[in-house]
C-alpha positions in Angstrom: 90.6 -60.2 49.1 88.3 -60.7 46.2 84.7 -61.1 46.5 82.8 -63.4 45.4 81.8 -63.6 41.9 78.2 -65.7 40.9 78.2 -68.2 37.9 74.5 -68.0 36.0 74.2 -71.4 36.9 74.1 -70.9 41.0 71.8 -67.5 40.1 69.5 -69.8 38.6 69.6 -72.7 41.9 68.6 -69.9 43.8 65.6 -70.0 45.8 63.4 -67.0 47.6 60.6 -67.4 50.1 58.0 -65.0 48.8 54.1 -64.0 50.7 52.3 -67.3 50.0 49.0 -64.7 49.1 46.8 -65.1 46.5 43.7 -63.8 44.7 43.9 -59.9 44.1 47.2 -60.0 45.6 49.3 -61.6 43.6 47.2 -60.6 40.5 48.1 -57.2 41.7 51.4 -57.4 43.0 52.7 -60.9 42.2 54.9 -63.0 44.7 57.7 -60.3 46.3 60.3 -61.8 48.7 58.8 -61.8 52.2 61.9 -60.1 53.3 61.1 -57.3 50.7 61.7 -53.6 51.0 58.0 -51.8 49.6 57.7 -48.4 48.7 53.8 -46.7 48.6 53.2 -42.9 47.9 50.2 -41.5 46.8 48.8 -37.9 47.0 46.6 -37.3 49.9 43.0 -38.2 50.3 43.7 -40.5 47.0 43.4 -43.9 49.3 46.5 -44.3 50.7 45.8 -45.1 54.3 43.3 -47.6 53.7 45.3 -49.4 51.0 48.0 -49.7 54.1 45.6 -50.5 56.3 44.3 -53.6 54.2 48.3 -54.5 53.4 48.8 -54.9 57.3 45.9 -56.8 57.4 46.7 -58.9 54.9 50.0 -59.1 56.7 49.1 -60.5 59.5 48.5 -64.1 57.8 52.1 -64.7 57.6 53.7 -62.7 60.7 53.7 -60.3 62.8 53.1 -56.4 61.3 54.5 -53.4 63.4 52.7 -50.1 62.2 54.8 -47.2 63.3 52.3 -44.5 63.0 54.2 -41.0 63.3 51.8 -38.8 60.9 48.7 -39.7 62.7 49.7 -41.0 65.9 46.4 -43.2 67.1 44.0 -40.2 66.0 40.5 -40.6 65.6 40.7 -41.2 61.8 43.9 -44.0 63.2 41.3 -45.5 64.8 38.4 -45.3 62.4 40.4 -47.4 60.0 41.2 -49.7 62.3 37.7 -50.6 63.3 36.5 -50.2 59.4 39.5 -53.0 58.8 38.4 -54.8 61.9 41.9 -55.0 62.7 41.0 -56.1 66.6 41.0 -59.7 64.9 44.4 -59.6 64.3 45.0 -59.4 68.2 48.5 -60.6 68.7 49.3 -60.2 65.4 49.4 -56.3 64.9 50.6 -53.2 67.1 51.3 -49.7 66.6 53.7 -47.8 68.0 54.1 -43.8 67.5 57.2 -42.2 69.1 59.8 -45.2 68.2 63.3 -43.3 67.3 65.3 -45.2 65.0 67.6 -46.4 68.1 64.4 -47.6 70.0 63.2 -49.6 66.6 66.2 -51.2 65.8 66.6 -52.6 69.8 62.7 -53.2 69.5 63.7 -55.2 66.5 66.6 -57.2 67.9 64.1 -59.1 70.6 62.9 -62.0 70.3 60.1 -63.1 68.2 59.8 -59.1 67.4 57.7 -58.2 64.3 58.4 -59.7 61.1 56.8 -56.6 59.0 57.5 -53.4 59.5 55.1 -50.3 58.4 56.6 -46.6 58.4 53.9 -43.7 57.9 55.5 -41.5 56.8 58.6 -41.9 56.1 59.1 -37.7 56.1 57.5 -37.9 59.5 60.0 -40.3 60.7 62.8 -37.5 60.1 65.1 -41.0 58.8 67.6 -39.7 56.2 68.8 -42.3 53.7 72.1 -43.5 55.4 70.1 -44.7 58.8 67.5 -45.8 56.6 69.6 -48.1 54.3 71.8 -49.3 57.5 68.0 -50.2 59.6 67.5 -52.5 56.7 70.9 -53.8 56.2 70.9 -54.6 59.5 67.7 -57.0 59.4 67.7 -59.0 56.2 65.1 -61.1 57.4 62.4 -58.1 57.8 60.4 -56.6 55.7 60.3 -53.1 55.7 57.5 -50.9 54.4 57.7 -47.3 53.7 54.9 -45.2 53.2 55.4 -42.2 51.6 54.4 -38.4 50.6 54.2 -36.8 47.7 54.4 -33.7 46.1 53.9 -33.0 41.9 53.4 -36.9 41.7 57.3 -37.1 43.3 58.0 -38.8 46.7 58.5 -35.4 48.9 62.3 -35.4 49.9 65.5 -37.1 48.7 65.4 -39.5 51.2 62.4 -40.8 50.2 63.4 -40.5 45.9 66.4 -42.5 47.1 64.4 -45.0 49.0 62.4 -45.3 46.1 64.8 -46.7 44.0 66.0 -49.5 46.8 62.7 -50.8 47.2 61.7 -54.0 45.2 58.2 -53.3 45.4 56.8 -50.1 44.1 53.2 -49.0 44.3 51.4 -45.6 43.7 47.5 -45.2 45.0 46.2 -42.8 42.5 42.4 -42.3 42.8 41.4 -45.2 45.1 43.6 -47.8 43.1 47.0 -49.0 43.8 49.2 -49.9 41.2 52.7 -51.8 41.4 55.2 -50.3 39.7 58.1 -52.6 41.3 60.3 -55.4 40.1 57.4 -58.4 40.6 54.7 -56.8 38.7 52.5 -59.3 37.0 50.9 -56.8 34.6 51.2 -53.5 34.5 47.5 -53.5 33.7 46.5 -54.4 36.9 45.1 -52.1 39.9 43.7 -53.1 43.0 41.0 -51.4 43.9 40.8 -49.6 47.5 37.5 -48.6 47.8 35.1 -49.3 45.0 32.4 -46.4 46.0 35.7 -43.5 46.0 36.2 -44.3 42.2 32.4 -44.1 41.4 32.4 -40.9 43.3 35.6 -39.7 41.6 34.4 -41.1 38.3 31.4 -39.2 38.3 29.4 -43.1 37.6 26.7 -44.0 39.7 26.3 -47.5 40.5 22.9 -48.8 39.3 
């Protein structure tokens, strides 16, 4: 049996429910699908956790977030960021988790009322390859799944994660305490938001007067 075949004119009646954010948010990263597949990498000690950490926050207006945190379990930095984000006023609205299989996430996901956004740091900690990662996000349309990622020579570390890469809608690269959005909704390629404002001084060699 044939599949289905679109005409431009039911492309274009389409309509996508995309994060109703604002501000430096969708200056920085437009309006993605809430049901979008993201993709962040970044070299270490560049701003990578805390941009995550201020995504989840963020987050947390529209659903629930699920922060599977298999490179740093709940470590001392873990919870450092969590206090510096004052993430305890998102009670209800975020948990972390740090042992979750593939097998336990997808029956975590298949509950009720279960997590809406779903953080993975790292995705070469997780051990995923790309089949049980493609079929994990097959399998909940409705979800979106965000994949934090490793790099080494400016590359995502791993095929898995380069083929990842290419699935994901939204791109972004933290580079010196700025993330930039290299996906499909990027509203200017100019555009960076900023992480922390003091690490680019420092970086910079400015000082702020």
């Amino acid at each position: 049996m044939a599949k289905r075949a679109y005409s431009p004119k039911e492309i274009a009646a389409k309509t996508y429910k995309t994060l109703p954010w604002s501000g430096r948010w969708a200056e920085c990263f437009g309006l993605p699908e809430e049901n979008s597949t993201w993709f962040i990498s970044g070299s270490s000690a560049a701003g990578k956790s805390s941009f995550v950490m201020q995504l989840a926050r963020e987050l947390t207006h529209y659903g629930q977030v699920l922060y599977l945190s298999y490179e740093e379990g709940v470590s001392q930095s873990f919870q450092e960021r969590v206090k510096l984000f004052e993430m305890e006023k998102c009670q209800g609205w975020f948990r972390v988790v740090t042992e979750d299989t593939i097998e336990d996430l997808t029956a975590r996901l298949k509950k009720r009322h279960s997590a809406k956004f779903i953080i993975v740091d790292s995705y070469q900690e997780s051990g995923w390859e790309w089949p049980e990662t493609k079929k994990l996000i097959e399998a909940f349309p409705r979800k979106s799944f965000i994949f934090i990622s490793m790099e080494a020579k400016g590359q995502p570390l791993g095929k898995p994660a380069l083929r990842l890469r290419y699935k994901a809608g939204v791109k972004v690269r933290v580079v010196g305490f700025r993330a930039y959005c290299q996906g499909r909704f990027n509203p200017d390629a100019g555009n960076s938001f900023v992480v922390w404002e003091e690490g680019i001084l420092r970086t910079s060699n400015k000082i702020k007067e």
